[in-house]
C-alpha positions in Angstrom: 151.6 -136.8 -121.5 151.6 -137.0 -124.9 155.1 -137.8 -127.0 155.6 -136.2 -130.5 158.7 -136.4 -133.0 158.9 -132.8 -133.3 159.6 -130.9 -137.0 163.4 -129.9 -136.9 164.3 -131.6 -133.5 168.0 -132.1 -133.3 169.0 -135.4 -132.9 170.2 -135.1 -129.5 167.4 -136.8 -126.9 168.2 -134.2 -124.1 165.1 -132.0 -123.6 165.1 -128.0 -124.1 163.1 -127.1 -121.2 161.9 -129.3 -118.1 159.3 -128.6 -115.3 158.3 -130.7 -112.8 155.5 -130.6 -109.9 156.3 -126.7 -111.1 153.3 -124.1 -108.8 152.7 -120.2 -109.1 151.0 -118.0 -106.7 150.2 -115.3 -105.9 148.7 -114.4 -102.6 146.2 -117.0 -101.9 145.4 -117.3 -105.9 147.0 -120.2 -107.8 148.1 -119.6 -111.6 148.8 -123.5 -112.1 150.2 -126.1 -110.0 151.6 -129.6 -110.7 152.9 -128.5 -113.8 155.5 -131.0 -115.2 156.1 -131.1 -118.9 158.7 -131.8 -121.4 159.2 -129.7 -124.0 162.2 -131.0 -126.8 164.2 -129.6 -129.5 162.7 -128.1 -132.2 159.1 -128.5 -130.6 156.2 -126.3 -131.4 154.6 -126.0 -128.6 151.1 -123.2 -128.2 150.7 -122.1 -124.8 147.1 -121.1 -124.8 144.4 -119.7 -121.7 142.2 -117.0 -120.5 143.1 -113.6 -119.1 145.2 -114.1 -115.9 145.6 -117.7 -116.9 149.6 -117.4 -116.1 150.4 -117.9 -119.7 153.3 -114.6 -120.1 154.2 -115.6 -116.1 155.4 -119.0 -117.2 157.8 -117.4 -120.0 158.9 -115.1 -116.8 159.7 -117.8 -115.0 161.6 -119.8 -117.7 163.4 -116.0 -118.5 164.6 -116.3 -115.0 162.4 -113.4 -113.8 159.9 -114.9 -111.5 160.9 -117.9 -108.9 158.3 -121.4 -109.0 156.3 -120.9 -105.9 156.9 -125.0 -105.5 158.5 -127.6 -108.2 161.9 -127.2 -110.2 162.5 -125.6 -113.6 165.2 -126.1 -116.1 165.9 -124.9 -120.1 168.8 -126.6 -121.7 169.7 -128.6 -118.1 170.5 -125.3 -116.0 168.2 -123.1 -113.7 166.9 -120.2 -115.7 169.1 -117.2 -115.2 168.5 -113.1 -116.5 169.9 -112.7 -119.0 170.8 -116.5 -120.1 172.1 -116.7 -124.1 170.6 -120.1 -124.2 167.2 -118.3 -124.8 165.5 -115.8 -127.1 162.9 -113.5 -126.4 160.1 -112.0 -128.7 157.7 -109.7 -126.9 154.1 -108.2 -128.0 154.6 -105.7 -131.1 154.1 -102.3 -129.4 154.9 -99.4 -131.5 158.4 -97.7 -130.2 158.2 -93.7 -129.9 158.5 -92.0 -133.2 161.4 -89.9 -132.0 163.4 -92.7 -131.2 167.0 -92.5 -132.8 168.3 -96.1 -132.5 169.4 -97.4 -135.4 168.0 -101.0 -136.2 171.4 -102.5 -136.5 171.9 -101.4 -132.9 168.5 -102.5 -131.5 169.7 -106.2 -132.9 172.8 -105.7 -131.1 171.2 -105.5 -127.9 170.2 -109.1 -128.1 173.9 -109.8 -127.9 175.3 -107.4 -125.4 172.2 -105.4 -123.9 172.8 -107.4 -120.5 176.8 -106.7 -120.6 178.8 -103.5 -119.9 180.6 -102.9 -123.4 182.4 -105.3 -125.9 185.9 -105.9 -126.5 187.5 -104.7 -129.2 188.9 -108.3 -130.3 184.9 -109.0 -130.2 183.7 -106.1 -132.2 184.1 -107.6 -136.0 182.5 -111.3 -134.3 179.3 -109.1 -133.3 179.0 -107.0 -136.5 178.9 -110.0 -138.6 176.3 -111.4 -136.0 174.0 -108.7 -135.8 174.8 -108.5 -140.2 173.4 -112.1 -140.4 170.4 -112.1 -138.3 169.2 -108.8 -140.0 169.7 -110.7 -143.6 168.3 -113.3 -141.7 164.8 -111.6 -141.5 165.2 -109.5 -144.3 165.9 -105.8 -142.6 169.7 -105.3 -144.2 167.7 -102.5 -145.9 167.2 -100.5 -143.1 169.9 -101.1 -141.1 170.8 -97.7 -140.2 167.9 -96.8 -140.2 166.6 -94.9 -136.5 163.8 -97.8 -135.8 161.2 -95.0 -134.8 160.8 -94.6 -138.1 160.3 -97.7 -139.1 156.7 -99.5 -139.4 155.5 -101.8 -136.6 156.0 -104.9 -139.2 159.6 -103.4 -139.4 159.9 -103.3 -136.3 158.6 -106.4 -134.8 161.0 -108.0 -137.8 164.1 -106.3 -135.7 162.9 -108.2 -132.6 162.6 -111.3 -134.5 166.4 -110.7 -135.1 167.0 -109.6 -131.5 165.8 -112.9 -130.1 168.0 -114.9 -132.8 171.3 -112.7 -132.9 172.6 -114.9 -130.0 171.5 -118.2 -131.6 169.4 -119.5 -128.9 168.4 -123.2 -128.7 165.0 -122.3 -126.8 162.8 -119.4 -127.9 160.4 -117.6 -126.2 157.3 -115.4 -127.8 155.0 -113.3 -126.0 152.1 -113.0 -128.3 154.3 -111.7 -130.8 151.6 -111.3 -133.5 149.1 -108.9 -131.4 148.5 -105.8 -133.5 150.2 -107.1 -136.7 148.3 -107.4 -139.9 147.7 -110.4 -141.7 150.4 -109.9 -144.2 153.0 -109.2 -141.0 151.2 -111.8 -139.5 152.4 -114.4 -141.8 155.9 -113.0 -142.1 156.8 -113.5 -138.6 155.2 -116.9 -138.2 157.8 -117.8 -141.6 160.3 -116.6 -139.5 160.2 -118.4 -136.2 159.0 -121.4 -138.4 162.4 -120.7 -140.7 164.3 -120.8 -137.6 162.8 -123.9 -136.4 163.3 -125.9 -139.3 167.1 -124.7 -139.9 168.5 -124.7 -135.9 165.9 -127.2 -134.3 165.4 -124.4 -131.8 162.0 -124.8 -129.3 159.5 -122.7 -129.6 157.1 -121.7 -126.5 154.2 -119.9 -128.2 151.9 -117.6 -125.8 149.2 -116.5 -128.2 145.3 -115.2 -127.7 144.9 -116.9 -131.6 146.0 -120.4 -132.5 145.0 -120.1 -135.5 147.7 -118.3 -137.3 150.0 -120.7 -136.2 148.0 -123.8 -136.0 149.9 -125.8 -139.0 153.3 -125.3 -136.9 152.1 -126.6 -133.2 153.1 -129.8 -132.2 151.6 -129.8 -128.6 148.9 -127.6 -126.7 149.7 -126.2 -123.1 146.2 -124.9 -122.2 146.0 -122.8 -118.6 142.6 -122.2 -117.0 142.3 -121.1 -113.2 144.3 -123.0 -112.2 144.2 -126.2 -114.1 146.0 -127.3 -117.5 145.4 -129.9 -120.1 148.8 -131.1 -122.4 148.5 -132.6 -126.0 148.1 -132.3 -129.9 145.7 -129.6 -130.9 143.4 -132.4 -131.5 143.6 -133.9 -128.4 143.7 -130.5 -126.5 141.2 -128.5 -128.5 137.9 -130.2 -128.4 135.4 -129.2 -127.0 135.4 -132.2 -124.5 139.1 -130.9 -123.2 137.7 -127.1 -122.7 134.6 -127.9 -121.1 136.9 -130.0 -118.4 139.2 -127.2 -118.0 136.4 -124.5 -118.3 133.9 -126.2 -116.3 131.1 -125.2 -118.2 130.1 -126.1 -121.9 132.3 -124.9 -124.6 131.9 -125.7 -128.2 135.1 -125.9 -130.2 134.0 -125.8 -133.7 136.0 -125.9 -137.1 134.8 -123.3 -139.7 137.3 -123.3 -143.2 140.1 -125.1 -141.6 139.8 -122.7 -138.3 139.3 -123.3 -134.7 136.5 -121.5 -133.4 136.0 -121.2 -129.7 132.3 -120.7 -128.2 131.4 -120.7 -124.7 134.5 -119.9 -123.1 136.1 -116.4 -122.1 138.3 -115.5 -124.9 141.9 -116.3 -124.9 144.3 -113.1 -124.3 147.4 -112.7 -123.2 
């Protein structure tokens, strides 16, 4: 495996999230087994594959929603739990229903209590000025109060970049959160988890169909194909060498204006 000094790692040496000899299945079909990797503070890391590849089922099973079939599993040295504050999530951008009344300050605000009951009232002024600073944070003070079914899908996927950050989380999760976005919202988002990188040294696990928006940020590759997985830099990871050993058939990995282009293999989706 290959060891990188990750951009914005805190200086601590303990790692963020650890798997070892980790398997999934399901039924008699394997998603990936023997999976042990190390992933550190304020690491980068682009988990990339096929369709099916297991890519969103490993963020379940760090999110505490899907048990390892075989292996062990820990983010910041505990078992992953529902609902654990050591971790952010950002999901695919899907357009919320028009009639939808939330405000946006209140959609943040689930990222700190949406898995509790109700806050205290000694608590209540702590989470305003939590939920205040993470919508500065990604620049929606604007519309705050505003019902978020109103709002535009770059609005909105700007309030779940806030969500997943209002509880300061040291590991963060993203489920193909650029799908659907325009360039322009593209490159906002990307600022932001990279912002938040930089500042906290907070980990970043990165499902995405497209590395290529996020290419200059990626430390390490984790790339999933039926079964099998290959670990290391981009360069290392995305040749066409690497792919047509994890494809099993001959894939070209071309660069074209600073891009990776991918030919001969199914396309990466989520």
């Amino acid at each position: 495996m290959t060891t990188v000094a990750p951009r914005g790692a805190r200086e601590e040496t303990a790692t963020a999230v650890t798997l070892r000899g980790a398997s999934l299945r399901f039924g008699e079909r394997t998603l990936w087994e023997g999976l042990d990797l190390d992933v550190s503070p304020g690491e980068f890391l682009a988990i990339l594959g096929p369709n099916g590849s297991g890519k969103t089922t490993l963020l379940r099973v760090l999110l505490g929603l899907q048990p390892l079939h075989a292996g062990s599993v820990l983010v910041e040295g505990t078992t992953p739990a529902r609902g654990s504050r050591a971790i952010g999530y950002i999901p695919q951008q899907k357009a919320m229903p028009e009639d939808l009344t939330l405000r946006a300050s209140d959609l943040v605000g689930l990222g700190l209590d949406g898995h509790r009951p109700g806050v205290g009232l000694r608590h209540r002024a702590e989470r305003r000025e939590k939920v205040r600073a993470a919508l500065e944070s990604v620049g929606a003070t604007r519309y705050a109060s505003a019902p978020v079914g109103r709002l535009s899908g770059g609005e909105q996927q700007r309030l779940r970049v806030a969500q997943a950050l209002v509880g300061d989380p040291s590991v963060l999760l993203c489920d193909e959160p650029l799908l659907s976005l325009d360039l322009a919202h593209q490159r906002v988002v990307t600022e932001l988890i990279e912002q938040r990188r930089r500042e906290a040294g907070t980990a970043v696990l990165f499902v995405t169909h497209e590395i290529n928006p996020v290419l200059p940020l990626v430390d390490r590759v984790l790339y999933l194909v039926d079964g099998r997985f290959r670990i290391g830099t981009p360069d290392e990871v995305m040749t066409s060498d690497a792919l047509s050993e994890l494809y099993r058939t001959e894939v070209d990995v071309l660069r074209v204006r600073n891009r990776l282009v991918v030919v001969g293999a199914e396309a990466p989706h989520p």
